[in-house]
TORMARTOR-173106 format. One record per residue (C-alpha): residue in one letter; chain; y, x, z. Coordinates in steps of 0.5 Angstrom, whole numbers, always signed. Each point is the difference from the previous one (the first is absolute). Layout:
BEGIN
{residu:a&chaine:A&v:Y&u:X&w:Z};
...
//
This chain:
BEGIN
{residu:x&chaine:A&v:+152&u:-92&w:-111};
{residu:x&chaine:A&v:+5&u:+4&w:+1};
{residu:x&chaine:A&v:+7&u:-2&w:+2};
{residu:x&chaine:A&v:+6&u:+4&w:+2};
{residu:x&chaine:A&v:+6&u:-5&w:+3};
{residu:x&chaine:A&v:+7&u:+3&w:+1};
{residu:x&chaine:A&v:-3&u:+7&w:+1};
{residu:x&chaine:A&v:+7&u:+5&w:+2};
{residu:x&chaine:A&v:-2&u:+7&w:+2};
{residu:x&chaine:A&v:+5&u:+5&w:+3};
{residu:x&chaine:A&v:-1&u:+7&w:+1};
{residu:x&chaine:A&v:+8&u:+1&w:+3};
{residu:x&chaine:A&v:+6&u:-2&w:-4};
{residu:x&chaine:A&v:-5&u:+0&w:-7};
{residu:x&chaine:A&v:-4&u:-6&w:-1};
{residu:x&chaine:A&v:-5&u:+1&w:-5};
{residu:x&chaine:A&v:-2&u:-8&w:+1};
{residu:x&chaine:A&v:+4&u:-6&w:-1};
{residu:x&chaine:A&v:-2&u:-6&w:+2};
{residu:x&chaine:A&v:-6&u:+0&w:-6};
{residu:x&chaine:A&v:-4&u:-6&w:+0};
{residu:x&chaine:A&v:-6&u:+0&w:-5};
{residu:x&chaine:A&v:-7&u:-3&w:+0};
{residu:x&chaine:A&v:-6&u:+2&w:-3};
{residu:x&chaine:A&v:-6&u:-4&w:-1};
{residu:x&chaine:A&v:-7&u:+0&w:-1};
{residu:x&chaine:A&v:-3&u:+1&w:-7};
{residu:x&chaine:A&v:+5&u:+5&w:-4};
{residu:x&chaine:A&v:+2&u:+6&w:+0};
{residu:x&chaine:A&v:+7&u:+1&w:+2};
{residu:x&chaine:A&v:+4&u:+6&w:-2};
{residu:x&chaine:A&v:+6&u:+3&w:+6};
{residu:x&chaine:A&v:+5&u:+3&w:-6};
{residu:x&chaine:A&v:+5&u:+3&w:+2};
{residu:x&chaine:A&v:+5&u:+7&w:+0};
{residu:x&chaine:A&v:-1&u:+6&w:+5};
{residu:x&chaine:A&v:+3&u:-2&w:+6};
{residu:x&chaine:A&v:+0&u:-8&w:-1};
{residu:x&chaine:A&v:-4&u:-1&w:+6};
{residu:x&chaine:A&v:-7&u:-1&w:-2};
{residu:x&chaine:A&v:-5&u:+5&w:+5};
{residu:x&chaine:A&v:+5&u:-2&w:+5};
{residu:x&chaine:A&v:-3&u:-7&w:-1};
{residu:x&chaine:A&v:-6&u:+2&w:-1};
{residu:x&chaine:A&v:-1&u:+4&w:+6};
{residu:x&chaine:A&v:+4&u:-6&w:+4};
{residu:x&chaine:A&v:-6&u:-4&w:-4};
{residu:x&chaine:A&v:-5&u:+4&w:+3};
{residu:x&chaine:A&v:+3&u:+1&w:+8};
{residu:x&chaine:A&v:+2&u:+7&w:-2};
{residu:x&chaine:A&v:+7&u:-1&w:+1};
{residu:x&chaine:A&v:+4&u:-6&w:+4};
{residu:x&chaine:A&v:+4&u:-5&w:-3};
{residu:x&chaine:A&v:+8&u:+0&w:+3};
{residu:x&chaine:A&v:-2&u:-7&w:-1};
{residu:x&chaine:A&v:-3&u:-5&w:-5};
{residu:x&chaine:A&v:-7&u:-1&w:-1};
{residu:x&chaine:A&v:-5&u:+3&w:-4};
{residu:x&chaine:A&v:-7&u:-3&w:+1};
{residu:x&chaine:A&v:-7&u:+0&w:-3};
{residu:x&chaine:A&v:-4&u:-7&w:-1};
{residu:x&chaine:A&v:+5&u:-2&w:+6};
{residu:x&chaine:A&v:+0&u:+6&w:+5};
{residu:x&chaine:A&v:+3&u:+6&w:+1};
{residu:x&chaine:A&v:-4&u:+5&w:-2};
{residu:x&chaine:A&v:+0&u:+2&w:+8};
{residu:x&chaine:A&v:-4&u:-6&w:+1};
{residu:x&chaine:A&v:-5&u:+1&w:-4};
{residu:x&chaine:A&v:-7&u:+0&w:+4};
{residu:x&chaine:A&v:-3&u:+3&w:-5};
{residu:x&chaine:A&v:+4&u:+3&w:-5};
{residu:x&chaine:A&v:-4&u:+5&w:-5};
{residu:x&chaine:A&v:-3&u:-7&w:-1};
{residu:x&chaine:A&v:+6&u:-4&w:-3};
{residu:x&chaine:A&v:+4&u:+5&w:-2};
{residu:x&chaine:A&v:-1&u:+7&w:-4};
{residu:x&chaine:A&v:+5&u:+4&w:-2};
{residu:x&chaine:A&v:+1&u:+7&w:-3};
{residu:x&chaine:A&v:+8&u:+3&w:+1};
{residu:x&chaine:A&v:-2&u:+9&w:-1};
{residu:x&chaine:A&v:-6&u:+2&w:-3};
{residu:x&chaine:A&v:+2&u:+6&w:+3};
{residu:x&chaine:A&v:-2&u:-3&w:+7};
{residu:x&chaine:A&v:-7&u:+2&w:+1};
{residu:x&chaine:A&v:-1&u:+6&w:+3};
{residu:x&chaine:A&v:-3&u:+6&w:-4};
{residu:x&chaine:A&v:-5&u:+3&w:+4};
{residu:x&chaine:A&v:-4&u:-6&w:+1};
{residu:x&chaine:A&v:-4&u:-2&w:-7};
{residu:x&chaine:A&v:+0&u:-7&w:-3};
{residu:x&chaine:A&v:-6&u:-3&w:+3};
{residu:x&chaine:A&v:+2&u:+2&w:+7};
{residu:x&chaine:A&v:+7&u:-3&w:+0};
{residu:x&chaine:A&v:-1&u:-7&w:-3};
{residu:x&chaine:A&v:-6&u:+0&w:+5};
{residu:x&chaine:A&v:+5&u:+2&w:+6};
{residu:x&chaine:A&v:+3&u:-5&w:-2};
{residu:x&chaine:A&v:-6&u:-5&w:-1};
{residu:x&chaine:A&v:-2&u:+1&w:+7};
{residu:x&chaine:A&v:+7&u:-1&w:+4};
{residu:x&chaine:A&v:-1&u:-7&w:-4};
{residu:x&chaine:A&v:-7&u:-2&w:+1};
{residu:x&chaine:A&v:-1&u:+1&w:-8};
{residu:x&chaine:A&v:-6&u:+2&w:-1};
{residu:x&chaine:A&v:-3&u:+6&w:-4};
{residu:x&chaine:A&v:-2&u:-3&w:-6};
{residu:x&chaine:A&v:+7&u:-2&w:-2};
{residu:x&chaine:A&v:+2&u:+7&w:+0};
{residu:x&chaine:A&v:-5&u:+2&w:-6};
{residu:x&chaine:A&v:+2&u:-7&w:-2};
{residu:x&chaine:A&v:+7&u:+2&w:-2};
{residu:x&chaine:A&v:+0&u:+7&w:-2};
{residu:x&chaine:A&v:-5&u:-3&w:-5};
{residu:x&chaine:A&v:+6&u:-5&w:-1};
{residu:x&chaine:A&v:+5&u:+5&w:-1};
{residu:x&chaine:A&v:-5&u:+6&w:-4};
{residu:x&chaine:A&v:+0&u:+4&w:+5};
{residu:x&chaine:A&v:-7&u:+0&w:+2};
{residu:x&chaine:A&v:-2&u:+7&w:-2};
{residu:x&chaine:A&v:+5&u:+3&w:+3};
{residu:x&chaine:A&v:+0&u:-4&w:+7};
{residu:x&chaine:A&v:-3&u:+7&w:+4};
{residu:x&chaine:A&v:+7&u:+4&w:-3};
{residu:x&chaine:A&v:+5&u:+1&w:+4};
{residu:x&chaine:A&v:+6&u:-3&w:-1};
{residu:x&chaine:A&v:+4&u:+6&w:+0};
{residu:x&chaine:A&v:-3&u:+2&w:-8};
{residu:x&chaine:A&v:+2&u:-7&w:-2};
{residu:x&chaine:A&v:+5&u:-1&w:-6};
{residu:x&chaine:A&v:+5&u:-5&w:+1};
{residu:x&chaine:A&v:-3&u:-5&w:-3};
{residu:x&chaine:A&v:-6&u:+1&w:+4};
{residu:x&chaine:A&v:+4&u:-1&w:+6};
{residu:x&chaine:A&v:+2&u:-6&w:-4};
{residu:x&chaine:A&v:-7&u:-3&w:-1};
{residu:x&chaine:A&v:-1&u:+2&w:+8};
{residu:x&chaine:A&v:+6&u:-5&w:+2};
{residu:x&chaine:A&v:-2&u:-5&w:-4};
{residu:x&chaine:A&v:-7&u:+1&w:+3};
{residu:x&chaine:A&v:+2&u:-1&w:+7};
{residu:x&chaine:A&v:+5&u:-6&w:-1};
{residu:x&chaine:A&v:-6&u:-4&w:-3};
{residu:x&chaine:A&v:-5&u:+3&w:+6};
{residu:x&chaine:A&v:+1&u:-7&w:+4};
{residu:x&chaine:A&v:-1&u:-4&w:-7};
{residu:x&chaine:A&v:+7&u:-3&w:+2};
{residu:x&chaine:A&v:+4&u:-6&w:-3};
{residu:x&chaine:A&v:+7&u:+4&w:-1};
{residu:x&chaine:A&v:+1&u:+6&w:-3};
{residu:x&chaine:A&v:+6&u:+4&w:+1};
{residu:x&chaine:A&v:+1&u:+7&w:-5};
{residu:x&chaine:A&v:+6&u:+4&w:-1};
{residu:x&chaine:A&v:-1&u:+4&w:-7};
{residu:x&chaine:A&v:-7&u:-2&w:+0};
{residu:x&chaine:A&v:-1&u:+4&w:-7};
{residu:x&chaine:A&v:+4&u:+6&w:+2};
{residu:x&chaine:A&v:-4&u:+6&w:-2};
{residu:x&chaine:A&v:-6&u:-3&w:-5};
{residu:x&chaine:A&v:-1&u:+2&w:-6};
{residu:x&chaine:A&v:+0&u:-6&w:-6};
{residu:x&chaine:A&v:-7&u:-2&w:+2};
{residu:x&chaine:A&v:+2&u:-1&w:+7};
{residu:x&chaine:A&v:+6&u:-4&w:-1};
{residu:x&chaine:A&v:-5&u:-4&w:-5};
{residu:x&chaine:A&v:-4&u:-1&w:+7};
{residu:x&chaine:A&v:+4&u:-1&w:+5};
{residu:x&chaine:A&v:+3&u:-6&w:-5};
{residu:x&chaine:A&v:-5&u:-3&w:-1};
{residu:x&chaine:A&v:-3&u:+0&w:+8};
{residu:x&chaine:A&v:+7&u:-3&w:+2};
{residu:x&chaine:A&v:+0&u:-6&w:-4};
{residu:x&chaine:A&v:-7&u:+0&w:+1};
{residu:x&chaine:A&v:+2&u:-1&w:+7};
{residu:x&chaine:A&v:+4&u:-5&w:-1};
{residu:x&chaine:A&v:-4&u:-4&w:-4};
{residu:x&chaine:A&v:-4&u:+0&w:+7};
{residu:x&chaine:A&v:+6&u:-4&w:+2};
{residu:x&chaine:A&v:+1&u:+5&w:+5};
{residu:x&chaine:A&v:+8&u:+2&w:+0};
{residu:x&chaine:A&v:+1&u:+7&w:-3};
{residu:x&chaine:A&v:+8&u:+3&w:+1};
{residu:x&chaine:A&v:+1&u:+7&w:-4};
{residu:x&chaine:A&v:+7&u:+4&w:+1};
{residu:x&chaine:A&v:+0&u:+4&w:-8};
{residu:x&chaine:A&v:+6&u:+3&w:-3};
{residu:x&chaine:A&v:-4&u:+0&w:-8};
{residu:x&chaine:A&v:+2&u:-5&w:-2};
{residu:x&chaine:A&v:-5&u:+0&w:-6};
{residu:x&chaine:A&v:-5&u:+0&w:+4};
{residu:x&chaine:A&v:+3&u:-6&w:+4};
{residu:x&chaine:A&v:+1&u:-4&w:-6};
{residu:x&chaine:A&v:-8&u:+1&w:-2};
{residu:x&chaine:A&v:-2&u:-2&w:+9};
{residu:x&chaine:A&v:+5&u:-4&w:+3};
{residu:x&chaine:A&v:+1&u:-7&w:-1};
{residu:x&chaine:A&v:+6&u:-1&w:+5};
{residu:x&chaine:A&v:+5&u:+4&w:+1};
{residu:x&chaine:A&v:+5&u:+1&w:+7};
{residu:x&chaine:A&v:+5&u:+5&w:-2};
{residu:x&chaine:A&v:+5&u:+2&w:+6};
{residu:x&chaine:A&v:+6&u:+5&w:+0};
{residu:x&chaine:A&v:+4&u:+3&w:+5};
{residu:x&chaine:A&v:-6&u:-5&w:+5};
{residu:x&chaine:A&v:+3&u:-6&w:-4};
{residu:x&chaine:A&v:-4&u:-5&w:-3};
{residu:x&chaine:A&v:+2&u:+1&w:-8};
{residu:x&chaine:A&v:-6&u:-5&w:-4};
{residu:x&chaine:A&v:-6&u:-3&w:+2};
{residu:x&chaine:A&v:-3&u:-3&w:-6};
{residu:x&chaine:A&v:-6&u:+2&w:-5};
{residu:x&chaine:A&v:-1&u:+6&w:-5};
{residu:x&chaine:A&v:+1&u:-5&w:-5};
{residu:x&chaine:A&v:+7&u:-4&w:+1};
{residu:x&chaine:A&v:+3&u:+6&w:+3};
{residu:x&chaine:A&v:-1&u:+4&w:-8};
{residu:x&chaine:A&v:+2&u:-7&w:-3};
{residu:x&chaine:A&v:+6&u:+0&w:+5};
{residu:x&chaine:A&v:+3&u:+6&w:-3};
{residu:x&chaine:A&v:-3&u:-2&w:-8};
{residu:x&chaine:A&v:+3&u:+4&w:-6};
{residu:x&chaine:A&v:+0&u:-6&w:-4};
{residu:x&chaine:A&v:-4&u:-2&w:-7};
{residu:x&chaine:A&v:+0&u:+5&w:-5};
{residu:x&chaine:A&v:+0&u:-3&w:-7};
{residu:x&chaine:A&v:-2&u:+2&w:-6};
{residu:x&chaine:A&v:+1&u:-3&w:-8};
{residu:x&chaine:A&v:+1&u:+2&w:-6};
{residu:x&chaine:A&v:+7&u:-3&w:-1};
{residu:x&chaine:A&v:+4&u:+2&w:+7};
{residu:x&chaine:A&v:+7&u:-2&w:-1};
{residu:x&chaine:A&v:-2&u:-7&w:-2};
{residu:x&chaine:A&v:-4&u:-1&w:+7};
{residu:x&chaine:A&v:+5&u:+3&w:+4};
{residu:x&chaine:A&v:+6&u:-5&w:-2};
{residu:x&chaine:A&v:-5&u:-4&w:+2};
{residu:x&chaine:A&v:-3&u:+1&w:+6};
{residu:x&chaine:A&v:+8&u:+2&w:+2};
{residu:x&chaine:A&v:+2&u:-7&w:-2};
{residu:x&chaine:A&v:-6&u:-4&w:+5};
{residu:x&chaine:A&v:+4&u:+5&w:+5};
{residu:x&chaine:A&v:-3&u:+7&w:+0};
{residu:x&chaine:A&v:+1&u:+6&w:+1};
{residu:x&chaine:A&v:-3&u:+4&w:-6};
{residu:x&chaine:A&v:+0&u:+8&w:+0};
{residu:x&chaine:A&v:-3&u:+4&w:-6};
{residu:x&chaine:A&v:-6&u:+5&w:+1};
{residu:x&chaine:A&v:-2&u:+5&w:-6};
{residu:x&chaine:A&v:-2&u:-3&w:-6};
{residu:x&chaine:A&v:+0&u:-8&w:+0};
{residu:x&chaine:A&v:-2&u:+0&w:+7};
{residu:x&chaine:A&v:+5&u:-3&w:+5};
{residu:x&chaine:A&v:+0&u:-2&w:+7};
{residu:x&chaine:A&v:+1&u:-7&w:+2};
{residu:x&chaine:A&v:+3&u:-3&w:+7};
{residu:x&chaine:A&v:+2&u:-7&w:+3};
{residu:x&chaine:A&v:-6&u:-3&w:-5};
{residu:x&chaine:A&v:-7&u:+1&w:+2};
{residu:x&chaine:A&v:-5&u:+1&w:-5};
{residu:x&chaine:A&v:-1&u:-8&w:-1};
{residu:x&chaine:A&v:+7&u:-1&w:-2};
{residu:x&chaine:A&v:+1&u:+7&w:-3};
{residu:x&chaine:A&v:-7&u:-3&w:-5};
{residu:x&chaine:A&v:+3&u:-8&w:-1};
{residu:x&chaine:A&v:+6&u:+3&w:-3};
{residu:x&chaine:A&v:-2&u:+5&w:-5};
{residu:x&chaine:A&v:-5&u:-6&w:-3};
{residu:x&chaine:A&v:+6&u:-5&w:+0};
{residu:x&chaine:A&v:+3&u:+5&w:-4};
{residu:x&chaine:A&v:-6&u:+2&w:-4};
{residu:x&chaine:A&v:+2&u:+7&w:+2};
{residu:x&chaine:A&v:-7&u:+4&w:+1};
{residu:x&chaine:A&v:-2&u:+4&w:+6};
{residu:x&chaine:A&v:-5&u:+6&w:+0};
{residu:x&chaine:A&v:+0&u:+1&w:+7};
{residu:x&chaine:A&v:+3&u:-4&w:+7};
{residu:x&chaine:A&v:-3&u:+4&w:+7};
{residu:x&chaine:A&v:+4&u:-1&w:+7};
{residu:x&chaine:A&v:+2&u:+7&w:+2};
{residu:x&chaine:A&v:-1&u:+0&w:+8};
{residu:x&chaine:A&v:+2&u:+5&w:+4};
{residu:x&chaine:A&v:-5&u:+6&w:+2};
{residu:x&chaine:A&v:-1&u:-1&w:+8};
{residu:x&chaine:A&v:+3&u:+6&w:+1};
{residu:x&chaine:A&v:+6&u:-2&w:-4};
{residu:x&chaine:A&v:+1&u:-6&w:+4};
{residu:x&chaine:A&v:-1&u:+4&w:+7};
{residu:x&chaine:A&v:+5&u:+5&w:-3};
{residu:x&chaine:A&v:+5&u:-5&w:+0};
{residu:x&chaine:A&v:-2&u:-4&w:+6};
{residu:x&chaine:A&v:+1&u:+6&w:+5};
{residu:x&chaine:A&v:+6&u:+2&w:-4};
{residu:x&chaine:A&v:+5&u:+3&w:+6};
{residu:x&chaine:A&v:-6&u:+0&w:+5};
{residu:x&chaine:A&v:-3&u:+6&w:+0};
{residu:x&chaine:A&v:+2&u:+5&w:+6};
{residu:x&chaine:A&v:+1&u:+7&w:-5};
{residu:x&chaine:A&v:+2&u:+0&w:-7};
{residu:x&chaine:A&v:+0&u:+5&w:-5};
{residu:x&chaine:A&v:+5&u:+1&w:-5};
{residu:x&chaine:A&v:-3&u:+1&w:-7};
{residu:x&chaine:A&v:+3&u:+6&w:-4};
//
């Protein structure tokens, strides 16, 4: 589990995290949403004893990461895919790796098969593509086959079969129950991984919530059709409510839920040919959410 408490970082008079409190359990897969310079790779980083917090807790299964007796066993993460060093081919770096912890040998061919780099393992990784570097990371945050894993822009650089892949390792992953934290700005891809979501902007906490009631939090309403419009608009006006026209018979319906919507229409004898709730893409609601939280902004022409 992972549990950040009050967590503050200062870098002189800019704070780029603010007292930001969240907790991610066992078992999912939880998406770190926020805008460039929200405070996210600072967190990380915090997360993993790479920075140090000006106050506040950041801990993994109840300690520091410093005070892990043996980290890569409990923890995995991959923060830059460019990390690896060139000259060194596949096999030797997760195997250097390997030895500083005590993992033995076979564990490197296993998670090169695991990533799909098993024929390219004697390749220096100076020739690899980005996504390659990707698989790489991948393969050694899983090396001491951990139970929390921490990526930050895990499908960066994949084509659409890796993005397929590492989709389906991640939840998979949780589906073991380990713990699984990734930091993305694909917000489709989001919406198709992660079943909570801890938005941040400006290091604050803006949601914790799953994927599911962050879109209905933003709903579009019930988009209604039928044949005799005007009708059900003075209807559904008169329970109370808001009623816009679409094109054709269509109209989109607010203050009434779909069963309200289809109570009132049969009490009237009104016919209805179609009544879905309209929810929010992810990315609409987490535009709307971080609204007035991102560090740049771009004027559109």
């Amino acid at each position: 589990m992972i549990e950040v408490r009050e967590l503050t970082k200062r870098y002189g008079a800019t704070t780029a995290v603010d007292r930001l409190s969240f907790t991610v359990r066992p078992g999912t897969v939880t998406g770190f949403l926020g805008p460039n310079g929200a405070g996210k790779s600072t967190t990380m980083r915090i997360l993993l004893g790479l920075d140090a917090a000006s106050s506040g807790k950041a801990l993994v299964n109840g300690a520091p990461y410093a005070a892990l007796r043996r980290p890569l066993f409990e923890v995995g993460a991959l923060l830059d895919a460019g990390a690896a060093h060139g000259g060194r081919r596949a096999l030797d770096h997760l195997g250097w790796v390997a030895r500083g912890h005590g993992i033995p040998a076979r564990r490197v061919a296993e998670v090169l098969e695991l990533v799909g780099l098993a024929g390219v393992a004697r390749k220096r990784v100076a020739g690899f593509s980005l996504g390659m570097r990707q698989r790489l990371g991948i393969a050694a945050a899983l090396l001491g086959d951990p139970g929390v894993l921490l990526f930050d822009e895990p499908v960066n650089g994949l084509d659409p079969d890796g993005v397929r892949w590492i989709r389906e390792l991640l939840r998979s992953l949780a589906a073991e129950g380990r713990t699984v934290l990734i930091s993305s700005h694909l917000m489709s891809e989001m919406e198709l991984t992660a079943d909570r979501l801890v938005v941040i902007g400006r290091g604050r906490l803006i949601a914790d919530t799953s994927v599911r009631e962050l879109a209905d939090r933003f709903a579009r309403g019930v988009r209604v059709r039928s044949p005799r419009p005007d009708e059900l608009t003075a209807v559904l006006a008169a329970a109370g409510g808001r009623v816009e026209a679409g094109q054709g018979d269509a109209l989109t319906v607010t203050g009434l839920d779909v069963a309200e919507i289809g109570d009132r229409a049969a009490a009237h004898g009104i016919p209805l040919h179609e009544v879905a709730a309209q929810s929010a893409s992810l990315e609409e609601a987490y535009m709307e959410l971080t609204a007035g939280s991102a560090e740049f902004g771009a004027v559109t022409r």
